[in-house]
C-alpha positions in Angstrom: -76.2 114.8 137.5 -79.1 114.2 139.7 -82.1 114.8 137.5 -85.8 114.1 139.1 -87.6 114.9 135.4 -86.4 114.3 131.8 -88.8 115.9 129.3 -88.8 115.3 125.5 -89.6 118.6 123.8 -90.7 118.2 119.8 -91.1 121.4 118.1 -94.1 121.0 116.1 -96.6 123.7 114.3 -99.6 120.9 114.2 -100.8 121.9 117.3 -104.2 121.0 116.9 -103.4 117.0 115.3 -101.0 116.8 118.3 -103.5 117.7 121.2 -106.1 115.6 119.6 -103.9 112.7 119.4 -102.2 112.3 122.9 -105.2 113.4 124.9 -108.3 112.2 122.6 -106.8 109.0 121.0 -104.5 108.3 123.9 -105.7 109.5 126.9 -103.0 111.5 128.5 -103.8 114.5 130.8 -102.7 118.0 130.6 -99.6 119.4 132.1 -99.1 122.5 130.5 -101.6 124.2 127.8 -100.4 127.8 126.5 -100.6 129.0 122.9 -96.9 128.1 122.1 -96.2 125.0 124.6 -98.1 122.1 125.1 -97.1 119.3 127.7 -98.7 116.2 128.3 -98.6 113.7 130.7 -99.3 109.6 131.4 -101.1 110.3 134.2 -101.0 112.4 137.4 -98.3 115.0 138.4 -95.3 112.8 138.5 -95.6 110.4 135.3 -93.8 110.5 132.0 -94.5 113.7 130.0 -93.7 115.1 126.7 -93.5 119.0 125.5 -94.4 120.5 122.2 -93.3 123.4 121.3 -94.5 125.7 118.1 -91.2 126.9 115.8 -92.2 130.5 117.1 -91.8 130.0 120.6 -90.5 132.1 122.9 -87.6 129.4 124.2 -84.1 130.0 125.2 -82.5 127.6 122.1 -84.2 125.3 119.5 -82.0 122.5 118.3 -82.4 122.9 114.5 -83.6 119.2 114.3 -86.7 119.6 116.2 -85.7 117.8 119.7 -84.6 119.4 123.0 -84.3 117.8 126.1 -85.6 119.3 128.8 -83.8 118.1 132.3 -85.3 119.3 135.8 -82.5 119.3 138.2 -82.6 120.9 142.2 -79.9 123.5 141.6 -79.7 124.6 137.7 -76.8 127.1 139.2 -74.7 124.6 140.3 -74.9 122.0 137.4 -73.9 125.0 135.3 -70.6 125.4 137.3 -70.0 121.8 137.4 -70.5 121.6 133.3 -68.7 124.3 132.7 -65.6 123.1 135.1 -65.7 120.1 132.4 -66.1 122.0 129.9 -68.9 121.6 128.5 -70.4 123.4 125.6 -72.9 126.3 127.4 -75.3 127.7 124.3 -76.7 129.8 127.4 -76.3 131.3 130.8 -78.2 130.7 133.7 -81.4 133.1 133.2 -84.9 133.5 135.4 -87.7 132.3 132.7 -91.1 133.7 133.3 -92.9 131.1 133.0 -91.1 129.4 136.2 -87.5 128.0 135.8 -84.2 129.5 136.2 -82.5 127.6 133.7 -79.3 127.0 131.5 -78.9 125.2 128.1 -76.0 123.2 127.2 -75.8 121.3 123.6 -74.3 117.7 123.1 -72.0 116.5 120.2 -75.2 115.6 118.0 -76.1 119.1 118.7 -79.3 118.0 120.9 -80.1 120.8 122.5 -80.3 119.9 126.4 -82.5 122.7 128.6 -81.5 122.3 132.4 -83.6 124.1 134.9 -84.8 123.9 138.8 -88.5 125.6 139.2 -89.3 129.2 140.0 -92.1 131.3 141.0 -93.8 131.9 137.7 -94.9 135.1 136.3 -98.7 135.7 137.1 -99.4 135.5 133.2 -97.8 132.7 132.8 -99.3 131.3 136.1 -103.0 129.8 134.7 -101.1 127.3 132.1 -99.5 124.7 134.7 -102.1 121.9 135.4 
């Protein structure tokens, strides 16, 4: 799979301790800022980032044990047919997300849940959170 972004998402409801933390203590930047998602990042667009995500979110799947993976790929359509050719375990379809990916999710055997998208126009309300 060509991937050009991996992003660890942690599904946390200590928003506050968490935004305090990586950009106070640690100095990260903003990537993404919405009530329900959070993404932070080293440093400009391009360098290592991490997602948190509240238990409520509106997201496609959750794995149970509070890590997804999130994979930015060129052509989310055609890694789905190549995974499912293999056979891989789809949790769900392709589908156009408002707030600007058209992605799939597949699980692996640890049940990991592994969210693989290329970007979209986004919404206009979901528009202002991208940094």
């Amino acid at each position: 799979m060509n991937t050009d972004q991996i992003v660890p998402i942690v599904t946390t409801d200590r928003f506050a301790e968490t935004r305090a933390f990586w950009l106070d203590l640690l100095g990260f930047e903003l990537s993404y800022d919405c009530e329900q998602y959070l993404g932070v990042r080293a440093a400009g667009e391009g360098s290592p980032e991490l997602g948190f995500m509240r238990p409520d979110a509106q997201a496609p799947v959750r794995y149970a044990g509070g890590l997804t993976l999130a994979l930015r790929v060129p052509d989310a359509d055609r890694e789905h047919r190549r995974l499912v050719a293999k056979g891989a375990k789809i949790v769900q379809p392709p589908t156009d997300q408002p707030w600007g990916a058209r992605s799939f999710v597949v699980q692996d055997p640890n049940g990991v849940v592994v969210y693989i998208s290329h970007p979209i126009p986004a919404a206009v309300e979901f528009q202002a959170h991208a940094r």
